[in-house]
N, C-alpha and C positions, 0 to 999 in steps of 0.2 A: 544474581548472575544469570547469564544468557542459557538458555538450553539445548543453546546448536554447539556451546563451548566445549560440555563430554561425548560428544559423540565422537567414533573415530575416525577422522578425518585428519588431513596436514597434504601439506602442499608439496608440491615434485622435489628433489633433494637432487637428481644428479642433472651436470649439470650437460647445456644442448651446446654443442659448437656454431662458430658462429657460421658458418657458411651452408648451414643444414637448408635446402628448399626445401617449403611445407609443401609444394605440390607433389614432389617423388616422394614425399614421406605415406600422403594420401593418395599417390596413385598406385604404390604397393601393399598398400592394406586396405585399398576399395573395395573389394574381396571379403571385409571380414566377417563381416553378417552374418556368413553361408554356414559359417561355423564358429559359433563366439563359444567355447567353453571356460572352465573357472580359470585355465591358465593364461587366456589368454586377458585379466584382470591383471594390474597390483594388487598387490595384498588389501590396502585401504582403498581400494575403490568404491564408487557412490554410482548411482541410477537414479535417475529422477525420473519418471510419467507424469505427463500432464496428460490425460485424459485420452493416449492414442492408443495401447495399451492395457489397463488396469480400468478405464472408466472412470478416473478420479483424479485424485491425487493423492502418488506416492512416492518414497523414497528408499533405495534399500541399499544397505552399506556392507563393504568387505567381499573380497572375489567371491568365498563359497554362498556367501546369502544373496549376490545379485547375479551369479550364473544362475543360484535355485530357483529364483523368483523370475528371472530370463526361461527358465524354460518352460514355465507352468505358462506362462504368460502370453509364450507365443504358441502355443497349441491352443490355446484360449481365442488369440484374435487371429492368428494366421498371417502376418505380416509376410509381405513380399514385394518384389522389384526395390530392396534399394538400389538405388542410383547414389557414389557419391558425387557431391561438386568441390572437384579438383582444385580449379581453378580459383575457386574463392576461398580457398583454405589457407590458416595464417600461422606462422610461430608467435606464439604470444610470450611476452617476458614481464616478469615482476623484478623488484628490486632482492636485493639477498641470492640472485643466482637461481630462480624459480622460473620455470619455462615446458611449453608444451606447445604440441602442433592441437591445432582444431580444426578438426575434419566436417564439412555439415554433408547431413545427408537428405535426400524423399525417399518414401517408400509408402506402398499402401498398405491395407487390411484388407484380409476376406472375411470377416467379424458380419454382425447383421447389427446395424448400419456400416456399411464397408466406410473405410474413411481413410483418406490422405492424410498422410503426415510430413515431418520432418523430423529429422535425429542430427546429436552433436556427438563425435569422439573427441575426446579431450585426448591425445596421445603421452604417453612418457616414456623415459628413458627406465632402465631398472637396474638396481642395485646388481642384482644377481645375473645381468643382462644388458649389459652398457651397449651393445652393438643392436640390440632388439630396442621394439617399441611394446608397450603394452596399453590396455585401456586404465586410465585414472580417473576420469568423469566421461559417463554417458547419461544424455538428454535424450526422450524420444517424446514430443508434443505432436496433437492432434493441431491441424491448419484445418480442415474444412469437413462435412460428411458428401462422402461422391453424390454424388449429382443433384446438390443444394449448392446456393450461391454460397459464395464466401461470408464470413462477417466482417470481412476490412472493407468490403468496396460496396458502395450506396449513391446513390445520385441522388440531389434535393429533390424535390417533388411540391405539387401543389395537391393542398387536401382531395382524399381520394382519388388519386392517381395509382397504378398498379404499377408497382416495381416485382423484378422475378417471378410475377404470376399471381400475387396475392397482394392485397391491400395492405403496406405495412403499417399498422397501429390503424384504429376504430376510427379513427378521428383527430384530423391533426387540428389540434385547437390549443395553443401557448398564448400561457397568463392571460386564457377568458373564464369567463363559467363556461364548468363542463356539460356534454351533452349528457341523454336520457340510457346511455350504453348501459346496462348491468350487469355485464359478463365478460370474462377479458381470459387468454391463456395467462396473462402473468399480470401482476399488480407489483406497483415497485412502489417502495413507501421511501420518500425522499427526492429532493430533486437538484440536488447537490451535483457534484463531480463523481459520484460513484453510481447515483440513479442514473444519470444522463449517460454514462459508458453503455450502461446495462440496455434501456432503451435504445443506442445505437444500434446495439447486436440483433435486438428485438427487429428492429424496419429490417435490416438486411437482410433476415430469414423470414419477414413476412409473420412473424406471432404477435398477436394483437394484445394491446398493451396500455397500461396509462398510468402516470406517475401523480400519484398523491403526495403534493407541497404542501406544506403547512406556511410558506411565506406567501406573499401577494404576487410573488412577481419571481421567475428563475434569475437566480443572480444575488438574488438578495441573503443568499446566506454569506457572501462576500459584503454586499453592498452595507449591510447595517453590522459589522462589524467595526470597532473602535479602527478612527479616523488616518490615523498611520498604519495600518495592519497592511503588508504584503506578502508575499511568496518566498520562500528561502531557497529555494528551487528554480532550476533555470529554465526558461522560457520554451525549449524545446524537450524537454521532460515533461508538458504540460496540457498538450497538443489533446484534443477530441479525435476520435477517429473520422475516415473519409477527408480527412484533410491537415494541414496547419493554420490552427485557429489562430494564433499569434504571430500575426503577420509583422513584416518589417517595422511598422508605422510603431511597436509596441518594444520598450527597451528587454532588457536582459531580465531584469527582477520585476515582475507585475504584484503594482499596487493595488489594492482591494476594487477600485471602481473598474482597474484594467479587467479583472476576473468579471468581474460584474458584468460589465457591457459584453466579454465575451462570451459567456454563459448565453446572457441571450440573446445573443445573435447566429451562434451556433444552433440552440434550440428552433429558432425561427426561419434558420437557413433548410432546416430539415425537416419544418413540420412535427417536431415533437410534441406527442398528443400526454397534455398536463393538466391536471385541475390544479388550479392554485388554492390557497386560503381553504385547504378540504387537510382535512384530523383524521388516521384510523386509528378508532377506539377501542374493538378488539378483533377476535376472529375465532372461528372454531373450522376444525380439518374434520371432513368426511370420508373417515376410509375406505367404504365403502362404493362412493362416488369418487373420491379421488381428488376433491376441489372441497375450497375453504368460502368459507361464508363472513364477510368483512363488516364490520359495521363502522360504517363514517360519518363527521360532519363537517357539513360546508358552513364556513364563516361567514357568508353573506345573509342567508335567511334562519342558522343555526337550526337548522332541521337535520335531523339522521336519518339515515338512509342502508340499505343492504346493496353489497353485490357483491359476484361471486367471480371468483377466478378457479385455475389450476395449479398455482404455481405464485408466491409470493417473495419476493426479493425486499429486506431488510437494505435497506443505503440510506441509512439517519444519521451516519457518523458514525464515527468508529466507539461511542457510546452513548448513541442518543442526543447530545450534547446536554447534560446533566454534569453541570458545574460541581467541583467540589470546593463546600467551603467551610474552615476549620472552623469549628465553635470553642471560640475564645470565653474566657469568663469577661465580666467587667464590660463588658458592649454596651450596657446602660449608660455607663459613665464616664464613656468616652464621649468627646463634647467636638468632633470633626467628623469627617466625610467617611463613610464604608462604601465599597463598591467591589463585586465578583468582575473577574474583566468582561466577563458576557456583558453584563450592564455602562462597562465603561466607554467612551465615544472620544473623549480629548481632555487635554490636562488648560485648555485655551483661556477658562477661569479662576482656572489656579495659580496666575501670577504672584512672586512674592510669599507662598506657604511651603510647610516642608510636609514634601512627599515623603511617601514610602510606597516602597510596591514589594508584594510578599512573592519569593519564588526569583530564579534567575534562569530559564528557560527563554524559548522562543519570542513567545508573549510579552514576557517579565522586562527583557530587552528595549521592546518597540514602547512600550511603556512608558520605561525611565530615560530611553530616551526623548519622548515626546515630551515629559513633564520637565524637562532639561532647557528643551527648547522655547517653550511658554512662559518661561521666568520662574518657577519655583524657587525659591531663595535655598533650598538642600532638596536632593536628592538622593535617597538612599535604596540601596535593595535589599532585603533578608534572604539570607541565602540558607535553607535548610538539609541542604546536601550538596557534595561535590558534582561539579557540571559540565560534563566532556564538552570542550569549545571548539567549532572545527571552521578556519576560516574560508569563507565562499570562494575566492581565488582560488584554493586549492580543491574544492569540490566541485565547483566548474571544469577544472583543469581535468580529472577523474570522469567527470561525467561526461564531459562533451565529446568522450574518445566512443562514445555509443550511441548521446544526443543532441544530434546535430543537424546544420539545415540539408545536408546530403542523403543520410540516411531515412527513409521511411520510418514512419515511426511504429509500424507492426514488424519491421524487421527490427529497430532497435529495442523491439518491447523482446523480441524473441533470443536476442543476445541477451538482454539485462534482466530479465524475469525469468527464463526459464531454470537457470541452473540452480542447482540443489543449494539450501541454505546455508548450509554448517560450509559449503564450499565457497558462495558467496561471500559469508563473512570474511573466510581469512583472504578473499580478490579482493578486496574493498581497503579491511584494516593494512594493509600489509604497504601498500604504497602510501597512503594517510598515514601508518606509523612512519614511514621512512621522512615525510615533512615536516613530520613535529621534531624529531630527531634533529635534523636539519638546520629548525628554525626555534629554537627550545627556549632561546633568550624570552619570545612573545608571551612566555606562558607564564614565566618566572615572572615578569611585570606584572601580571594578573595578579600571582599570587601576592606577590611583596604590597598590591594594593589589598592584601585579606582574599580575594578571591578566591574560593577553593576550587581548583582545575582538575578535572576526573584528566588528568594528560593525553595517556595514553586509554581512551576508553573505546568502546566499542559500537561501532555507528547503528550495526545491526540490531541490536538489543535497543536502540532505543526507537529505531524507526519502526521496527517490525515487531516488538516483544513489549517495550513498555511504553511505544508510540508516545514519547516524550522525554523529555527533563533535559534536553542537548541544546544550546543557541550553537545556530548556523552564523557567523561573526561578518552582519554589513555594518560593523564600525561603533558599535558600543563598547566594545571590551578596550579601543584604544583609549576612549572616553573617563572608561573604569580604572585603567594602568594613570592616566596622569590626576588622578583623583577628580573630574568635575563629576562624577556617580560614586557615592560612597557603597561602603560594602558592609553589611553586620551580618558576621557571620561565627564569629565565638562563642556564641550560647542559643538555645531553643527558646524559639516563641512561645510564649506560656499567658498571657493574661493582656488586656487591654487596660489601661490606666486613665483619668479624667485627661491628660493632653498627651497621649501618646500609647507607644508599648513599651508592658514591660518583659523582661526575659528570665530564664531560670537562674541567671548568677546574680540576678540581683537589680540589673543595668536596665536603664531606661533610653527608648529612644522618643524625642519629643514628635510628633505629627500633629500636620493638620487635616489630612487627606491618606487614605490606605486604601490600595487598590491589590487584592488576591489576585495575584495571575498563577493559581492551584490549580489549574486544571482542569478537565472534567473527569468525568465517569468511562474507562476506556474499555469496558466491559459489555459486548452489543449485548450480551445472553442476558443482561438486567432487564434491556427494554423489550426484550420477546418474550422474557418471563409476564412482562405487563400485560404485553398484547393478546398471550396466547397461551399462558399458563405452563405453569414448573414441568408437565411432561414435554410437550414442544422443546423449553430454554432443555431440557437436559438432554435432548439429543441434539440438539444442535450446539450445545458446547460452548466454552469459554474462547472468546472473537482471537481473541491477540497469544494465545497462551500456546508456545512449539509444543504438539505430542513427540511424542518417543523417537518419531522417523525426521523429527526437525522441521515437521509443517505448521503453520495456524490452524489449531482444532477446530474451533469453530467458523471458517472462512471459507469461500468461494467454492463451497460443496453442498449439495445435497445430501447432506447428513440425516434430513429428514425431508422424507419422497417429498413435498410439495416447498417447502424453504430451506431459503440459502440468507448468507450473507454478507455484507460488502463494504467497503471502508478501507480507513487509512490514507494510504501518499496513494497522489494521481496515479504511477506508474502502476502499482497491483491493482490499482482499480481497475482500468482501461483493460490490460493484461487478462484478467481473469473474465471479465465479464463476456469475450468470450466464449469461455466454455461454460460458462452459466447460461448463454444463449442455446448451442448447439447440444446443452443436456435435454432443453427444456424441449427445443424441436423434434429431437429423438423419439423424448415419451410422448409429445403429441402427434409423431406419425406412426407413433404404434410400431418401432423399431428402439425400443430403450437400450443404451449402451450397455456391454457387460463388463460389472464389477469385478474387479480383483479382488480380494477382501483377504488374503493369508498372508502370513509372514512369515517363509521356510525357515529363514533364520533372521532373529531379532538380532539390534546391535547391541554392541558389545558400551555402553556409556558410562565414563568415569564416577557419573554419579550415583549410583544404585550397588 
């Protein structure tokens, strides 16, 4: 079960007239900053900080624990001039009679580093208070540190060009051999979509930088991915900063080459300074000195080599990419094809055999559909758990109300990332429950073909908590309802047979071909444990797992003064990295942000 599930949170209950303007709502409570105490909360209200505030990331629930944590917090940074914007203020409505105004706001800090922000009031009506408004969610995010450039805006550059006054990154050099540099403020290990945010932020503030790839080429962790793999995600949720990478010429759902070319072309539009085909092997922190000591190697002349940074950024994937794959008995004796999907590329020789593909997820999908398409004489998928299916029409429909060709996309990252988890979940499920309801027939087809359907499941838990086991539905489940994709899913996989599997009740399915689409290892704290040994992994924590206030423990913090770590869906990538930039520029101008670090009042969760 999800862990933003017990927290205390729920959504607005009375309900808003329809002829309410959200401008008079927010030009008489513009004002309210001057003086926010516990009453002027609902009872379950939430507070999220990103980093304007507290110097991290935090959350704190119920009037009395987020006026208490409100007030420590601004004698702490000294916040002042909000301004709200009026004018851009909305009633927002859900389905069920769920409704509130949202007010944004600027204001700064007199903190050292002083820093610009923005803040959101979520307004609501109140039980006890139908004529009044109260706070129900407030957002306050760090936007920039006074008088450094921004991290959203960047101009391409040719190597060694000075952008805002300093060199950004050592050396722009993409997919060559690296140069002779040994010292860097940040080392980013990976060169994926979560390294490449990271570096973004990095040129824009000028901290010098370089991404260690382990592929030959940026792109390629798309490009050598199995031959139908694409994006279940829409085309403007996808975007690099400083610009829109996915320009017209590129349809709605990008296929794996689509990422590929754009990766590096993005990379090279910016000068991003990468060593390709270079491995870090481990590392040790000098607390003392403050900077870690890397040891690499490059796959050209397989020599090792030292350098040192200040600051290391983990973006390998959200677990290394460390396949999991079940150890069956009987693998001797089976007399057909095994393959993890990491190793799988196309079913284009498999005309005429009967597949199987283990797993009914993301992957498991593009799979059985590809081996569908190349003639396999059967098709089946083993399905080891029930599997929330959410069709893309309807997550397009939800998504594009924030990612769209209008909208900037550091402002839609500021709507769609900032607000607090447990709050997010029930914005998200609550209109996606109201279309399955809707459209319920879809689901029953599934089942009646065996499919087992988490129905009504929960999008958040599986994008952000178990970063899997959901298919996003371009068109295989209709595949699955009229039977051409069979379904085994009445007993557990238990053993590998001479022409097939066998399962716990006894049943054989025949194969000639089985391809695990199980996953990987979604746990980054395995592969920092590798790199940098069990005290590092322990305070940096478990990558994907919500602590207590409904955050990712181990994510897009500085849990430990020199790493962080990074991962998942594009949108927290992009989002976070960020303030994983302007943490890092803080300590290195020798103004490091100040930490929050108390809980006046913990919340109150069902599960404990």
């Amino acid at each position: 079960m999800s862990r933003l599930a017990p927290l205390p949170v729920s959504l607005p209950s009375v309900p808003i007239s329809e002829d309410t303007e959200a401008a008079e709502v927010a030009a008489a409570y513009g004002n309210i900053f001057a003086n926010i105490q516990e009453q002027s909360f609902l009872d379950d209200a939430v507070w999220r900080d990103t980093y304007a505030l507290t110097g991290t990331i935090r959350t704190f629930y119920g009037a009395k624990g987020v006026s208490a944590a409100w007030r420590e917090c601004i004698a702490q940074a000294r916040p002042h001039s909000f301004h709200a914007a009026v004018e851009q203020s909305q009633l927002r409505r859900l389905p069920g009679g769920h409704s509130w105004v949202d007010v944004p706001f600027t204001f700064e800090t007199a903190s050292e580093p002083p820093l610009l922000c923005t803040a959101s009031l979520w307004l609501a009506k109140d039980d006890s208070d139908r004529d009044g408004w109260k706070i129900w969610v407030m957002t306050t995010v760090l936007d920039r540190i006074k008088g450094l450039p921004s991290v959203d805006d960047y101009c391409a550059a040719t190597p060694g060009h000075q952008i805002n006054g300093s060199i950004n990154g050592t050396t722009h050099n993409v997919n060559g051999t690296h140069s002779e540099d040994s010292h860097f403020d940040c080392v980013i290990v990976g060169g994926g979509q979560a390294g490449l945010n990271v570096a973004a932020r990095c040129m824009a503030l000028g901290i010098s930088y370089v991404i260690l790839e382990k592929n030959e080429a940026i792109g390629d962790n798309w490009k050598n991915r199995y031959d139908s793999a694409r994006l279940h995600t829409i085309k403007d949720y996808t975007h690099f900063p400083f610009e829109r990478t996915w320009t017209e010429e590129y349809g709605q759902w990008l296929s794996k080459d689509d990422l590929a070319k754009g990766y590096d072309i993005w990379a090279r539009n910016f000068g991003v300074n990468v060593w390709c085909s270079t491995e870090l092997l481990g590392g040790s922190w000098d607390k003392a000195t403050r900077s870690w000591t890397l040891k690499i190697r490059r796959q050209e002349n397989d020599v090792e080599e030292e350098i040192t940074s200040s600051f290391v950024i983990m973006a390998v994937g959200a677990g290394g990419q460390i396949p999991h794959m079940p150890a069956l008995p009987g693998r001797d004796r089976f007399k057909g094809i095994v393959q993890h999907s990491e190793k799988y590329k196309s079913a284009s020789e498999w005309a005429g055999m009967k597949a199987v593909v283990i797993g009914t997820a993301n992957t498991a999908h593009d799979i059985a559909e590809d081996m569908l398409d190349a003639g396999c004489s059967s098709v089946t998928m083993v399905q080891r758990s029930d599997t929330f299916v959410l069709p893309t029409e309807w997550y397009e429909k939800v998504q594009e109300r924030t990612y769209n060709a209008k909208v900037p996309i550091h402002v839609a990252d500021r709507l769609g990332q900032s607000n607090p988890n447990a709050i997010q979940r029930l914005v998200v499920m609550t209109p996606i429950h109201a279309m399955i309801r809707q459209n319920i027939g879809r689901f029953e087809a599934l089942q009646k073909a065996g499919f087992r359907v988490d129905v009504f499941g929960d999008p958040i838990w599986h994008l952000f908590e178990r970063l899997g086991g959901h298919y996003m539905d371009v068109g295989a489940s209709k595949k699955i309802a009229d039977g051409l994709i069979k379904i085994k899913s009445d007993a557990a996989l238990t053993h590998y047979t001479p022409n097939g599997l066998g399962f716990a009740d006894g049943s054989e399915l025949p194969a000639d071909c089985v391809v695990f689409a199980t996953g990987f290892e979604t746990n980054l704290r395995h592969r920092v444990h590798q790199l940098f040994g069990k005290a590092v992994a322990d305070q940096v924590g478990d990558f994907s797992r919500m602590d207590d206030e409904g955050e990712q423990s181990g994510a897009f913090r500085f849990r430990h003064p020199g790493l962080a770590c990074t991962g998942g869906a594009i949108g927290p990538c992009r989002w976070f990295s960020r303030f994983l930039a302007m943490h890092m520029k803080a300590e290195l101008t020798g103004t490091p942000m100040q930490v929050y670090s108390r809980t006046p009042v913990p919340p109150t969760r069902t599960d404990t």
